[in-house]
C-alpha positions as CSV (number, residue, x, y, z in Angstrom):
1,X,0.0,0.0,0.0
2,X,1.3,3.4,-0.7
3,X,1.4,6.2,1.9
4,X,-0.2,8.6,-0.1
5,X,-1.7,11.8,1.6
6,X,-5.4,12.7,0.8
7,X,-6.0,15.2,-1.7
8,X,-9.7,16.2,-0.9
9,X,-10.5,19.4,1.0
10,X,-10.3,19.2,5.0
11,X,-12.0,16.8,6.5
12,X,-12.4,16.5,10.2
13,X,-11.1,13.2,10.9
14,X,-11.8,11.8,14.4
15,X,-10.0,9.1,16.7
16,X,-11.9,7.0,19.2
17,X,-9.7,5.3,20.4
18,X,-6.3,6.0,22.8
19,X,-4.0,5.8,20.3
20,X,-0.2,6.0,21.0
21,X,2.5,8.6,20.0
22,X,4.0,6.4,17.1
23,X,-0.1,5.6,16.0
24,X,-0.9,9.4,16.0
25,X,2.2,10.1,14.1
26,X,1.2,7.3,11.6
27,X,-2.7,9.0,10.9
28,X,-1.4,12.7,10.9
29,X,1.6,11.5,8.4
30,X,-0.7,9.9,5.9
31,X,-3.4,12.6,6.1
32,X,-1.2,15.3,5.9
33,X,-2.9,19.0,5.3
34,X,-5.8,17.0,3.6
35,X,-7.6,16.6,6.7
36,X,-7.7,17.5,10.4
37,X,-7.3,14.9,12.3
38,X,-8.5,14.9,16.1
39,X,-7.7,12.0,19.0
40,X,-10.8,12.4,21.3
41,X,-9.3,10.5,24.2
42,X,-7.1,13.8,25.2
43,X,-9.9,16.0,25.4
44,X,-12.2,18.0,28.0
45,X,-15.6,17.3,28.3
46,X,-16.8,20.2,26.1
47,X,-14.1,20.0,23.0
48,X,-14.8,16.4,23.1
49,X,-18.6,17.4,22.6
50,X,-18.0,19.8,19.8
51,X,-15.5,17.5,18.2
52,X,-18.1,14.8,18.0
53,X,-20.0,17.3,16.6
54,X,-18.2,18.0,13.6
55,X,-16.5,15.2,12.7
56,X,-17.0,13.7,9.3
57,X,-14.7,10.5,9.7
58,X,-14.1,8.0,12.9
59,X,-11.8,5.9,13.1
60,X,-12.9,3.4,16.1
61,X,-11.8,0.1,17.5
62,X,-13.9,-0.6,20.0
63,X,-16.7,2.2,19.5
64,X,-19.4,0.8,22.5
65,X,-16.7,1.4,25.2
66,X,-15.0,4.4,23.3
67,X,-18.2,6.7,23.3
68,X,-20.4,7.2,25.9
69,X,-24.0,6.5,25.6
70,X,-24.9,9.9,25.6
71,X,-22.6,10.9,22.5
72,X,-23.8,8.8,19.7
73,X,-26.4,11.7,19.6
74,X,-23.9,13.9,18.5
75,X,-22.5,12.3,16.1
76,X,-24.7,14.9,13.1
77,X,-22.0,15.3,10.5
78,X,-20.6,11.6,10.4
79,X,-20.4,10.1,7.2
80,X,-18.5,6.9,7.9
81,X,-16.6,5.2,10.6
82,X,-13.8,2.8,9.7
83,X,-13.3,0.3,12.0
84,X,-9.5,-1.0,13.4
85,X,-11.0,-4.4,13.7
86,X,-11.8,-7.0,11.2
87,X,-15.6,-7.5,13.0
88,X,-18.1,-5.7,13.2
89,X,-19.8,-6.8,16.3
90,X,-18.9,-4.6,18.7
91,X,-20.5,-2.0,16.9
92,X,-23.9,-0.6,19.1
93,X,-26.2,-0.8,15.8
94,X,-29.4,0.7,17.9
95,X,-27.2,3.9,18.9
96,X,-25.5,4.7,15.8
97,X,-27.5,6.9,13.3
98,X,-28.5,4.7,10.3
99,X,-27.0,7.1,7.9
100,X,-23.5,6.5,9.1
101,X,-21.3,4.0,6.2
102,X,-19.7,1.6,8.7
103,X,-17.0,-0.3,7.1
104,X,-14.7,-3.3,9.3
105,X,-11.0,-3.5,8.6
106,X,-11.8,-7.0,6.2
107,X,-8.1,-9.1,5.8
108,X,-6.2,-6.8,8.0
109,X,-5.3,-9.4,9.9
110,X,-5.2,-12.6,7.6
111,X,-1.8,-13.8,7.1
112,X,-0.6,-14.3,10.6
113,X,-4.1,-15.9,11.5
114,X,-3.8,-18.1,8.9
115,X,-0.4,-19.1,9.9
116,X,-1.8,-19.6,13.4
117,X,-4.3,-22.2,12.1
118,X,-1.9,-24.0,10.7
119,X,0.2,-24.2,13.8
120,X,-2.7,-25.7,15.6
121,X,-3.8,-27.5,13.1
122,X,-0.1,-29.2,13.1
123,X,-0.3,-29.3,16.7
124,X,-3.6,-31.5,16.9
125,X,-3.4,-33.6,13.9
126,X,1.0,-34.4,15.2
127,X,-0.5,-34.7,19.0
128,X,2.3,-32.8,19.8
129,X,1.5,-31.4,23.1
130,X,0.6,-34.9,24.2
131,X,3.6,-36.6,23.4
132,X,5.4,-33.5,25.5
133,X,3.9,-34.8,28.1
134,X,4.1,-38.2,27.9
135,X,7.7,-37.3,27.2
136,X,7.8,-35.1,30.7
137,X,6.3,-38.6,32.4
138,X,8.6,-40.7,30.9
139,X,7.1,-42.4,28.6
140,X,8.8,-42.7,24.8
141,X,6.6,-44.2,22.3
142,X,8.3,-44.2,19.2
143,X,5.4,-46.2,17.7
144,X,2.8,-43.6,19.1
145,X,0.9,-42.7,15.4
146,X,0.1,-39.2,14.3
147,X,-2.0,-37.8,11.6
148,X,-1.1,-37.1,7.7
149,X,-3.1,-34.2,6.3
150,X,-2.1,-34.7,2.9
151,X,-5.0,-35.5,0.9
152,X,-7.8,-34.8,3.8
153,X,-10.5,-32.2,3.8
154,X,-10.1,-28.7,5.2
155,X,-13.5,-27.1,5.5
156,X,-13.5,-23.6,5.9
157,X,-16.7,-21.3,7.3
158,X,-16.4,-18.2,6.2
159,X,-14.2,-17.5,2.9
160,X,-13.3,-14.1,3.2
161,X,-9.5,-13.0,3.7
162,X,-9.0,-15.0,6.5
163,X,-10.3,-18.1,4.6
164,X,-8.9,-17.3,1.3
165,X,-5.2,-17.3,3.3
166,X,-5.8,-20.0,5.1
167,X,-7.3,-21.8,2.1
168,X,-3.4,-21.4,0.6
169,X,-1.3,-22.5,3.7
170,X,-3.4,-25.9,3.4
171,X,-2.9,-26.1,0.2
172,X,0.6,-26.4,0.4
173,X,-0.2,-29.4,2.8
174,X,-2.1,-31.4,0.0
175,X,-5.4,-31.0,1.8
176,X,-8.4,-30.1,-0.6
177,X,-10.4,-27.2,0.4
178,X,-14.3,-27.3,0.7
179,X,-15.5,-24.1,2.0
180,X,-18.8,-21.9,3.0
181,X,-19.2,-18.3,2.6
182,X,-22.2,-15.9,1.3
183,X,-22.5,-16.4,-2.1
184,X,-21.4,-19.8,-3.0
185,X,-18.9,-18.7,-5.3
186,X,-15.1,-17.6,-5.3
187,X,-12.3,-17.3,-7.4
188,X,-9.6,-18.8,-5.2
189,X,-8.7,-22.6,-6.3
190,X,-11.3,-25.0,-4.5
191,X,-12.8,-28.8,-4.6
192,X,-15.9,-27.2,-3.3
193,X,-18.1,-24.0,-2.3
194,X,-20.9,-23.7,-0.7
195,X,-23.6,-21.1,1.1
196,X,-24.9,-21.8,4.8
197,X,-27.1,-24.3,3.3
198,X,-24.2,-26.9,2.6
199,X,-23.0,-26.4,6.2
200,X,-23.6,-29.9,6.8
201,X,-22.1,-31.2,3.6
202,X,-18.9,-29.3,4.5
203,X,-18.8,-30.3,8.3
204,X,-19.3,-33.6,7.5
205,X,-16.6,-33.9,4.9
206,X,-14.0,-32.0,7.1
207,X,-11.2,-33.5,8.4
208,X,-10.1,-30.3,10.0
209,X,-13.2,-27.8,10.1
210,X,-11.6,-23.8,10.8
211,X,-14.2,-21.1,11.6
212,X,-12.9,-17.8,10.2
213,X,-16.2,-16.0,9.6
214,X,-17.8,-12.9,11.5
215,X,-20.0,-13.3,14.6
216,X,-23.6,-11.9,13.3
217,X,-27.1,-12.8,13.8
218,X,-27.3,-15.9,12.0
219,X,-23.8,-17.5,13.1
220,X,-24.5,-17.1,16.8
221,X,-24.5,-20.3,18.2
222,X,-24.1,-21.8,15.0
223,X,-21.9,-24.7,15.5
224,X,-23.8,-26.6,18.5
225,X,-24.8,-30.3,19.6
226,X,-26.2,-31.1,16.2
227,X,-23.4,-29.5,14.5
228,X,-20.8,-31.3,15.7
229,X,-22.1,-34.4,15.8
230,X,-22.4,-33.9,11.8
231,X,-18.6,-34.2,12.1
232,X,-16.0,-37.1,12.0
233,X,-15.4,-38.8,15.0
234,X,-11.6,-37.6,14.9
235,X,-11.9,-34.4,13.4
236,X,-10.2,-31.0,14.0
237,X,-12.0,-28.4,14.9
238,X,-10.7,-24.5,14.8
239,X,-11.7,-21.5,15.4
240,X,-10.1,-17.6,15.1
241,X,-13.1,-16.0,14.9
242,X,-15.9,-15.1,17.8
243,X,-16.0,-17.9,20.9
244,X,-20.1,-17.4,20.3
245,X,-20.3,-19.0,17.5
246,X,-20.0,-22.2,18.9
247,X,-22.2,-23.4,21.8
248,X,-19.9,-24.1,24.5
249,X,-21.6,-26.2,26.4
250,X,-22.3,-28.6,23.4
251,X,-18.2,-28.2,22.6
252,X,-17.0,-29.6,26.0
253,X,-19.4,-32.2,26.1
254,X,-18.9,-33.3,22.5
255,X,-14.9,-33.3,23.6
256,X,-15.4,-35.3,26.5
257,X,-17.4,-38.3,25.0
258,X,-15.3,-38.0,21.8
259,X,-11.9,-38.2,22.8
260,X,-10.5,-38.7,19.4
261,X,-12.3,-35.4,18.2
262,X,-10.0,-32.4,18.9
263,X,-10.1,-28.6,19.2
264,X,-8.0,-25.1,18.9
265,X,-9.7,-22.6,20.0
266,X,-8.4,-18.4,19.9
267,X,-11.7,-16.6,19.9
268,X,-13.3,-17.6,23.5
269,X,-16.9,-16.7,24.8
270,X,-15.6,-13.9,27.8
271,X,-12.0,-12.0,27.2
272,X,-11.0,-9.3,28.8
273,X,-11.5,-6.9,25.9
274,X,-15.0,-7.5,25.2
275,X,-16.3,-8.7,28.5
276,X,-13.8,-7.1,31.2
277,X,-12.4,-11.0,32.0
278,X,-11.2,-14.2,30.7
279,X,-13.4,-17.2,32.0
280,X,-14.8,-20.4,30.7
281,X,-18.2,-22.2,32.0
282,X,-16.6,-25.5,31.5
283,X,-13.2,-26.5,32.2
284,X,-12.0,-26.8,28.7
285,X,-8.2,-26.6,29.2
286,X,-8.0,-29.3,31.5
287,X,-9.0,-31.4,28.3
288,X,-6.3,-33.4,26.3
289,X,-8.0,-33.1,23.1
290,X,-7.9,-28.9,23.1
291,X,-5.1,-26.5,22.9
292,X,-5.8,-23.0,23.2
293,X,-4.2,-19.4,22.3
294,X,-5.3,-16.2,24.2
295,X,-7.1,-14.5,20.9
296,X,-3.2,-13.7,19.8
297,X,-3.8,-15.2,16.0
298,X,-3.0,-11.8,14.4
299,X,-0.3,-10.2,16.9
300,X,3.3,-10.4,15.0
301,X,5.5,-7.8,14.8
302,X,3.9,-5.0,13.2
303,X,0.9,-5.8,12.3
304,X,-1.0,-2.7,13.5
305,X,0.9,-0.5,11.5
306,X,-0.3,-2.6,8.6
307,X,-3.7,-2.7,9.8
308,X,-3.7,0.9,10.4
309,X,-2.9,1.6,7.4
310,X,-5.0,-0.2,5.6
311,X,-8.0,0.9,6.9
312,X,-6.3,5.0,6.5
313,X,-6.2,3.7,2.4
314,X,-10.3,2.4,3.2
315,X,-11.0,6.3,4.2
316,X,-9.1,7.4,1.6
317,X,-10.9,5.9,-1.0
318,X,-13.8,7.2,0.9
319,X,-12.8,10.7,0.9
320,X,-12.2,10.5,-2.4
321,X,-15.8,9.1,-3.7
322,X,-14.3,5.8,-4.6
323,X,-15.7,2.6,-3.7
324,X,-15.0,1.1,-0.1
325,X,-14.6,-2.5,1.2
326,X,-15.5,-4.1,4.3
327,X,-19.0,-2.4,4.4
328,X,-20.9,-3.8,7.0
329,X,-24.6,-4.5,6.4
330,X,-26.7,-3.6,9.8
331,X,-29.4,-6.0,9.0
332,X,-27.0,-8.7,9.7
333,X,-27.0,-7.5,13.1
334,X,-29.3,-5.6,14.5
């Protein structure tokens, strides 16, 4: 991406979130004179007002807990708000006027999460954290078998750039890709795609199932008892996504009857980001057949600079009456 400066008129460009020194630098650098650009966390009470007030750009990351509920009111001359994160969800549909463009920061983040699939995919299908153990207790079992992924099934739900990059790492494994996203079609090189509707096809064709799709309406509680139970008795499950998409409850019970099925999981029902703590209902990690991350996937050396400025080229486009990605439709969750 190039880091060229907007070439519009001014436009009031406002920060939601507490941005650091290096970050501000970053946003006032590419934007240049083509825009003033505002960090709302710095400010009194009655700038912070006014600011809201005029702003015609927000750049957000986690907007419920960055605005109070009291200020989505003010928000008259907003035209769009450009999301840090790759979801949407976080997003208060009911407060924010229905005139605003919200658009989520779509493959920001895709490389390294890919790459993190792959490591726990390795990890579960190689049992490598079990033979660490058994290792730790002893125990060397030379004849202990492990999994070959060449030539299996890698379903994917959700195909967007997260999909699409891990669709490539497996690839390079030998696996054949069947995947699920909106329209049923894609240009990336698959064996199979799919809507919602072949959910069950694709689950129960997966060897190694990855969820990689956006928490909404209709994929809340998506993968539950019946779900998984479509699935192969020794099947990989992973997900990078949002924890509620899969029923919890019906994950640790499926895990504990089916001790050949496995699990990585990254995106967990309560983290301290989203929910003020990190807690499980069940004791997952005490389970053998799981491995989990703490929602890390994306962080590698920087990465938010590359996010960053990826969504700054989003507003530019934006700015400059060109078309936008990562446009969130509201009816997919309010």
């Amino acid at each position: 991406m190039t880091n060229s400066p907007v070439t519009a008129n001014k436009h009031p460009i406002v920060v939601t979130y507490k941005a650091g020194e290096p970050r501000r630098a970053q946003i006032r650098e590419y934007f240049g004179t083509g825009s003033e650009v505002s960090f709302l966390s710095d400010m009194p009470p009655g700038l912070r007002q006014q600011t809201l007030i005029n702003g015609e750009v927000m750049l957000s990351w986690f907007l419920r807990k960055e605005l109070g509920p009291s200020e989505f009111g003010l928000l008259k001359s907003v035209r769009m708000i450009q999301l840090l994160s790759a979801g949407a969800d976080s997003v208060p549909y009911a407060d924010v006027p229905v005139d605003i463009i919200i658009a989520g920061n779509v493959g920001a983040y895709a490389e390294p999460m890919a790459e993190h699939v792959l490591a726990m995919t390795l990890a579960l299908a190689k049992n490598l954290f079990r033979e660490h153990r058994n290792l730790m207790r002893g125990e060397f079992n030379q004849s202990a078998l492990n999994r070959k992924l060449s030539g299996s099934i890698c379903g994917i739900l959700g195909f967007g750039g997260i999909g699409r990059a891990t669709a490539r790492l497996m690839r390079v494994l030998g696996m054949r890709i069947h995947a699920v996203n909106t329209s049923g079609k894609t240009d990336e090189p698959v064996e199979y795609i799919g809507t919602l509707d072949s959910l069950r096809r694709v689950l129960s064709a997966a060897d190694v199932f990855v969820i990689s799709l956006p928490l909404k309406k209709e994929t809340r509680g998506l993968i539950g008892k019946q779900e998984l139970e479509w699935m192969k008795p020794n099947a990989i499950l992973i997900n990078v996504a949002r924890g509620e998409i899969i029923d919890e409850a019906a994950l640790y019970a499926h895990l504990v009857t089916n001790p050949d099925f496995s699990a990585g999981i990254d995106a967990w029902w309560a983290e301290p980001f989203a929910h003020g703590e990190f807690h499980t209902r069940y004791p997952l990690l005490e389970l053998p057949n799981l491995i989990g991350s703490p929602h890390n996937s994306a962080m590698v050396p920087g990465i938010t600079d590359e996010a960053t400025m990826r969504a700054l080229e989003n507003v530019k486009r934006f700015l400059d009456n060109k078309p936008i990605i990562g446009v969130v439709r509201r009816e997919d969750y309010v």
